[in-house]
Z-matrix of the N, CA and C atoms (Angstrom, degrees):
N
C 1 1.443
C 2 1.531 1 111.26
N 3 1.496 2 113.88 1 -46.77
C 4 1.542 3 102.83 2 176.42
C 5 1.769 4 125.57 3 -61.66
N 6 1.050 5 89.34 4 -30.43
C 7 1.869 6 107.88 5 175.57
C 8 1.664 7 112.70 6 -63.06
N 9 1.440 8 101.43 7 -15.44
C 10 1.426 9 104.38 8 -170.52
C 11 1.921 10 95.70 9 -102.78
N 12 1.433 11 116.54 10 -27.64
C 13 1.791 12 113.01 11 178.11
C 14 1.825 13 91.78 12 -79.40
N 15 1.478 14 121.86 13 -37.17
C 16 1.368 15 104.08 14 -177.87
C 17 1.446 16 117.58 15 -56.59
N 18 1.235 17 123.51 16 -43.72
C 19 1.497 18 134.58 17 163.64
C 20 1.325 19 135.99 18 -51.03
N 21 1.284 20 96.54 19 -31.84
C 22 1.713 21 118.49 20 162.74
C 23 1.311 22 106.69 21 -72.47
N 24 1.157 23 128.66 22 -48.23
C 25 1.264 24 138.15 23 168.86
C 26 1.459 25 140.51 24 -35.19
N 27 1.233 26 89.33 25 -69.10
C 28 1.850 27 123.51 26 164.88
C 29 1.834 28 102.12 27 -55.58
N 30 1.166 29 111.57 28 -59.68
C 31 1.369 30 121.42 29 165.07
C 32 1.502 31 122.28 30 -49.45
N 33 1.234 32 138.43 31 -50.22
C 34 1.182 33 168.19 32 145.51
C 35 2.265 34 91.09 33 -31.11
N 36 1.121 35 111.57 34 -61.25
C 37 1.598 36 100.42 35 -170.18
C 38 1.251 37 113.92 36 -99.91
N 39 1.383 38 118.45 37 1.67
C 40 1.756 39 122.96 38 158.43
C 41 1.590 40 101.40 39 -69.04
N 42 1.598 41 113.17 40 -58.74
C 43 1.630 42 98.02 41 -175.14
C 44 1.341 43 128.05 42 -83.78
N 45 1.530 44 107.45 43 33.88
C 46 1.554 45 136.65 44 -174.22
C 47 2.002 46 97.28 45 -106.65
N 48 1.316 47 85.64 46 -55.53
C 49 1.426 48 116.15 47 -173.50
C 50 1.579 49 110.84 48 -75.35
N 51 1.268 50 130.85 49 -20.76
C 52 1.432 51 131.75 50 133.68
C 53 1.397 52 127.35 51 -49.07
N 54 1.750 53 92.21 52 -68.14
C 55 1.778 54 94.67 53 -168.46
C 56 1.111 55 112.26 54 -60.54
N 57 1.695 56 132.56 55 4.73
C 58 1.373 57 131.57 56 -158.25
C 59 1.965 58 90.27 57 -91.89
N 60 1.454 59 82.57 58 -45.95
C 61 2.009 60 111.93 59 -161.32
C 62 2.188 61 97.82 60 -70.18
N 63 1.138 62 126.81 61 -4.55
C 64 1.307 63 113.88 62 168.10
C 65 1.509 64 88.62 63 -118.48
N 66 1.252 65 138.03 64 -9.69
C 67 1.527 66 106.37 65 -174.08
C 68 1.641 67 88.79 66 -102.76
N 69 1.003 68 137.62 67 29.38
C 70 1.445 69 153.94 68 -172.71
C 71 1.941 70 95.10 69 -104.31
N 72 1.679 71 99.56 70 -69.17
C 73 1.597 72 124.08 71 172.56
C 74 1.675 73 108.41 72 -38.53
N 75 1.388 74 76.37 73 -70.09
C 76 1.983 75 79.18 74 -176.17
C 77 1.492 76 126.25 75 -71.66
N 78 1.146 77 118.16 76 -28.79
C 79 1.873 78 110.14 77 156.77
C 80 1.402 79 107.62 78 -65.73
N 81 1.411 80 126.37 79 -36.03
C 82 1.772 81 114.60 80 179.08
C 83 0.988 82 101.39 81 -62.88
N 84 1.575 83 126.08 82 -54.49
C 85 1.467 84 112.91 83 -178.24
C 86 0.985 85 130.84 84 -43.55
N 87 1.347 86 113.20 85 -68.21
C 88 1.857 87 148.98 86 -178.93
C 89 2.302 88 89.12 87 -30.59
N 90 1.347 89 99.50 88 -64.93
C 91 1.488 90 125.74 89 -162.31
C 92 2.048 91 97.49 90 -58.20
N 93 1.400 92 114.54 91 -63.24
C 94 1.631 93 126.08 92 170.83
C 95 1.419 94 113.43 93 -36.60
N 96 1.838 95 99.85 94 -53.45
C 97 1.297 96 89.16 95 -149.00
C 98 1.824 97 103.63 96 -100.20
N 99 1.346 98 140.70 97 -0.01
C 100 1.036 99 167.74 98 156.61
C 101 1.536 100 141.76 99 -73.27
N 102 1.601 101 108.94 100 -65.77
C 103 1.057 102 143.96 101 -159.55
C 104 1.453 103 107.61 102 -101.42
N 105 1.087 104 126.38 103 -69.44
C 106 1.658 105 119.24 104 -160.66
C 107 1.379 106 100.11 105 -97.62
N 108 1.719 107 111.98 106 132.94
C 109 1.486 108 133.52 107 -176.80
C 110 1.135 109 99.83 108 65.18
N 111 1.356 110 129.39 109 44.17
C 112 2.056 111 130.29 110 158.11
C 113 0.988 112 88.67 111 -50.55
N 114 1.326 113 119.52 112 153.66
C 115 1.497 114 120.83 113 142.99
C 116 1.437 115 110.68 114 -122.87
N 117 1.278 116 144.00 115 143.73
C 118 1.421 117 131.65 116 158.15
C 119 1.630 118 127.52 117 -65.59
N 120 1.331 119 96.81 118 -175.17
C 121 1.852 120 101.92 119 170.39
C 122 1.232 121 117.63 120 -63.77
N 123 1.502 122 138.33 121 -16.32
C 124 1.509 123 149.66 122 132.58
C 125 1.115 124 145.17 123 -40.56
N 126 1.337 125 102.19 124 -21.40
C 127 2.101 126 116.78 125 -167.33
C 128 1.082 127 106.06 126 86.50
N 129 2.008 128 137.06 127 -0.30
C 130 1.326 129 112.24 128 -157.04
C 131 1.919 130 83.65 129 -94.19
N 132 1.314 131 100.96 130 174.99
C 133 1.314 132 114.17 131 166.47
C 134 1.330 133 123.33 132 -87.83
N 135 1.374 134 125.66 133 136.54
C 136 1.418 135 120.42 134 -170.87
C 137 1.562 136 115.95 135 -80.17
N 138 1.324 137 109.87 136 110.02
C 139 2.010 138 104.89 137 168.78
C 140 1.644 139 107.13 138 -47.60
N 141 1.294 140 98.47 139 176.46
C 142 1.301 141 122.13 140 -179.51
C 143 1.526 142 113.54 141 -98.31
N 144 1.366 143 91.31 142 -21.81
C 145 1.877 144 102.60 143 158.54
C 146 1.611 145 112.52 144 -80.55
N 147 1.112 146 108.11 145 -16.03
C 148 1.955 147 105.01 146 174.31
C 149 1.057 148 93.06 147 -84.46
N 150 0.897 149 108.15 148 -73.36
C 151 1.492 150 105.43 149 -173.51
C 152 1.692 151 149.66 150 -24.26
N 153 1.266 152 76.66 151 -48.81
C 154 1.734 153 102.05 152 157.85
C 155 1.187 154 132.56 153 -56.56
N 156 2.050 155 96.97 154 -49.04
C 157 1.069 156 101.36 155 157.47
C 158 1.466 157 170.29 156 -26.13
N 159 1.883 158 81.39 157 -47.24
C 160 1.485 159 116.71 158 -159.85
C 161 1.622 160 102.58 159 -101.85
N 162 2.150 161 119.97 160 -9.62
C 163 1.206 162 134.72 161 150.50
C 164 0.816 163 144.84 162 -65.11
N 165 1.731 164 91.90 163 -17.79
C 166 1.703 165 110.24 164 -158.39
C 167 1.520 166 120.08 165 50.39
N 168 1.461 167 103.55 166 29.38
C 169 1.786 168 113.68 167 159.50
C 170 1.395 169 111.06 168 -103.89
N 171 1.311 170 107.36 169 173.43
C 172 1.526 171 124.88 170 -173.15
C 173 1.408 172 91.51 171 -87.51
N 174 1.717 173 110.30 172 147.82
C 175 1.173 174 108.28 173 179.88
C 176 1.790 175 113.50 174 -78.91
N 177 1.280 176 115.67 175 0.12
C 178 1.605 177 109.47 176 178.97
C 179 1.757 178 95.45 177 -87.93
N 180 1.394 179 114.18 178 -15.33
C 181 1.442 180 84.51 179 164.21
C 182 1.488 181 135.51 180 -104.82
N 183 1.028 182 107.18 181 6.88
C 184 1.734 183 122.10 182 147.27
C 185 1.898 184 114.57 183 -63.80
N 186 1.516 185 104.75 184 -49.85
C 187 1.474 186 102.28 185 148.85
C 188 1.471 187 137.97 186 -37.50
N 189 1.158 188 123.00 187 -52.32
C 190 1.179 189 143.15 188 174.54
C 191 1.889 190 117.02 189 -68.03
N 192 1.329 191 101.74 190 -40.31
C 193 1.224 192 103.66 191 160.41
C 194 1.345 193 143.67 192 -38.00
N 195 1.368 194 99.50 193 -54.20
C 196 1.376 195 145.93 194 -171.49
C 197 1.496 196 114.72 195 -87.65
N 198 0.836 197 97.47 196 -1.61
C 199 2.161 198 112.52 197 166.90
C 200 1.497 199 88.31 198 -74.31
N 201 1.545 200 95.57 199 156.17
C 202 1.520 201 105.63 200 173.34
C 203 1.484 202 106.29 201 -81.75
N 204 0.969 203 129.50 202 -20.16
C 205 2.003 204 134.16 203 -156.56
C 206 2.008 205 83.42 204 -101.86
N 207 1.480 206 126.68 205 -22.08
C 208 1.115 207 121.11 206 -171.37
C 209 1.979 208 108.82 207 53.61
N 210 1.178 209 100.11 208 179.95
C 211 2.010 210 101.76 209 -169.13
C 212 1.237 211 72.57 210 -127.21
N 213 1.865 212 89.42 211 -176.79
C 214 1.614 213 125.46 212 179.04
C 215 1.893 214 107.76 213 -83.73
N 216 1.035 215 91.18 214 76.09
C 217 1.548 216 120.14 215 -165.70
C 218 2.165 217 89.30 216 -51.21
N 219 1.286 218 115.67 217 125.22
C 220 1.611 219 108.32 218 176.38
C 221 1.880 220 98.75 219 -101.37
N 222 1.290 221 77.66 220 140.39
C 223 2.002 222 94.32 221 164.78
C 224 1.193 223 114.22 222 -23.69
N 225 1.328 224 116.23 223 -45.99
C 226 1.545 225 113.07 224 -173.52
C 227 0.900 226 93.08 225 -68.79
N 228 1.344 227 141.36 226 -74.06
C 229 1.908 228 129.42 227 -152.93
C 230 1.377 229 114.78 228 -57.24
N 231 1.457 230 130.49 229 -16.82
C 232 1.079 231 142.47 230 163.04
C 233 1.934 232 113.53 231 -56.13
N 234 1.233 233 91.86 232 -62.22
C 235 1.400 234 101.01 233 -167.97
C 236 1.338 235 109.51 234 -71.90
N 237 1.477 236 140.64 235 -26.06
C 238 1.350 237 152.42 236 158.47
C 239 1.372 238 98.48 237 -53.39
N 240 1.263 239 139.05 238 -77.29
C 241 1.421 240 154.59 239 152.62
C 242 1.935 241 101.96 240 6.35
N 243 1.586 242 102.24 241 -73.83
C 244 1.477 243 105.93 242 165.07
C 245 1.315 244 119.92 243 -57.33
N 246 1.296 245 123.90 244 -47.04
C 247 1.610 246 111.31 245 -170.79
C 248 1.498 247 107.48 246 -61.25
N 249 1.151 248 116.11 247 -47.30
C 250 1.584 249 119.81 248 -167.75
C 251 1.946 250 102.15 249 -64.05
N 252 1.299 251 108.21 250 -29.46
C 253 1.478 252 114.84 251 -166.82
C 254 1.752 253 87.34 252 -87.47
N 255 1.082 254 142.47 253 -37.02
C 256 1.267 255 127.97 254 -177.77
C 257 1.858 256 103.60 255 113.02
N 258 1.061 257 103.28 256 8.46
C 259 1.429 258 93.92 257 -154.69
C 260 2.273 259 101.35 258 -124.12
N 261 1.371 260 110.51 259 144.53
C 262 1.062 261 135.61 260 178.97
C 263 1.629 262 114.23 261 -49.22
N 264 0.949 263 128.86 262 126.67
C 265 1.860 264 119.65 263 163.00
C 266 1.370 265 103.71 264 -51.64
N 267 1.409 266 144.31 265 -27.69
C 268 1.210 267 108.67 266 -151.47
C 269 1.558 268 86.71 267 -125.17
N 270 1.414 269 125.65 268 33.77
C 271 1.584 270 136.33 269 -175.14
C 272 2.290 271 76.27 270 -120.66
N 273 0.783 272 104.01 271 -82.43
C 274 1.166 273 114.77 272 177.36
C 275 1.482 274 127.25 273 -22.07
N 276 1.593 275 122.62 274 -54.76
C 277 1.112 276 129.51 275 -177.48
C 278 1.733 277 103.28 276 -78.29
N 279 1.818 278 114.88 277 -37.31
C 280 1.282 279 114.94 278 166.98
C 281 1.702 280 131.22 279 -53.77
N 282 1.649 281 100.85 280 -8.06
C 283 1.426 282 109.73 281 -152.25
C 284 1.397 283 79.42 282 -107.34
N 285 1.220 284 126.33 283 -64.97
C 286 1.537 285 130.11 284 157.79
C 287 1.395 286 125.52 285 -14.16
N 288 1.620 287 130.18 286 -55.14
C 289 1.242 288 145.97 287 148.13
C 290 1.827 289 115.22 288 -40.71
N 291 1.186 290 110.05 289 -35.57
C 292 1.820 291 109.03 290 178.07
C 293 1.230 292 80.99 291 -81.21
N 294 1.268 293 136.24 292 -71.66
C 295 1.391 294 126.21 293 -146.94
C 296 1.730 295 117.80 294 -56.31
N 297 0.908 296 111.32 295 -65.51
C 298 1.982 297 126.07 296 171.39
C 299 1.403 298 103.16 297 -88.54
N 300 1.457 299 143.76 298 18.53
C 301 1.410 300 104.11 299 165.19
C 302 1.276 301 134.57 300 84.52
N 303 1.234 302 137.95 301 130.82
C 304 1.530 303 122.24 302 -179.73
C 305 1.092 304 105.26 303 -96.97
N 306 1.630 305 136.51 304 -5.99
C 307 1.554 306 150.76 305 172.36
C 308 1.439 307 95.21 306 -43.05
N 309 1.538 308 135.93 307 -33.81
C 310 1.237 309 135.32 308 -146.36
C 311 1.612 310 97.13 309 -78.55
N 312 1.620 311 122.69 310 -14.99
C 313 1.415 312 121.84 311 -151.82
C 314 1.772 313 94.44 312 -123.30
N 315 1.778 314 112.25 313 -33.43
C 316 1.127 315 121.49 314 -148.38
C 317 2.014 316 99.34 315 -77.94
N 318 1.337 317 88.34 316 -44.10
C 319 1.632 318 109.68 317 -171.00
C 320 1.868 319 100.62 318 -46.33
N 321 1.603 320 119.07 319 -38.59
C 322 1.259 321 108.57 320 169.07
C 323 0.793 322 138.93 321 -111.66
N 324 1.708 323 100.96 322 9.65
C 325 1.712 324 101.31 323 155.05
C 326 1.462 325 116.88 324 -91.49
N 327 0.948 326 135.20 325 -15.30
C 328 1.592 327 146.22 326 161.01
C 329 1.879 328 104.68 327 -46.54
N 330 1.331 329 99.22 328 -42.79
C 331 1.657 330 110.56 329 172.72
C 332 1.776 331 116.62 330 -38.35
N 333 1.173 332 96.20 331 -66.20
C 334 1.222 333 140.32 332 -173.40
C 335 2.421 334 94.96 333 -43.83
């Protein structure tokens, strides 16, 4: 019986240890392809307080983005992210997939 909660376990912090490794992907992305060196219709560079702004997010989570390890990024900030960018969830998550790969998900379910 204990061999069977260790296994649950181990199992239990691989798909911990995934969801960590695409919300890692998708703030680098989100952060690369958006966020760092904006420039506006001016030449100026966009803060992280415009920015936020213009999401209708808080500017600590444009902060947070922008970490290299990225956070547990929620749907909503995603989908705000698209509206303001002009762009579709499922243009987005596909664009996401060229960029990183689906190896990023496959490698630990193959584990499994």
């Amino acid at each position: 019986m204990q061999t069977n909660i260790i296994v649950e376990m181990s199992a239990k912090n691989e798909d911990i240890q995934r969801n960590m490794l695409v919300n890692k992907y998708i703030c680098n992305y989100i952060s690369k392809r958006w966020i760092v060196n904006r420039i506006d219709e001016n030449g100026k560079e966009v803060t992280k307080r415009q920015y936020a702004k213009e999401c209708n997010l808080a500017t600590s989570t444009i902060t947070k983005l922008q970490k290299t390890d990225g956070y547990n990024i929620p749907f909503a900030t995603i989908n705000s992210i698209c509206n303001k960018e002009k762009i579709v969830l499922s243009t987005f998550f596909s664009d996401f997939e060229k960029e990183y790969g689906i190896s990023i998900i496959d490698k630990y379910i193959d584990k499994k």
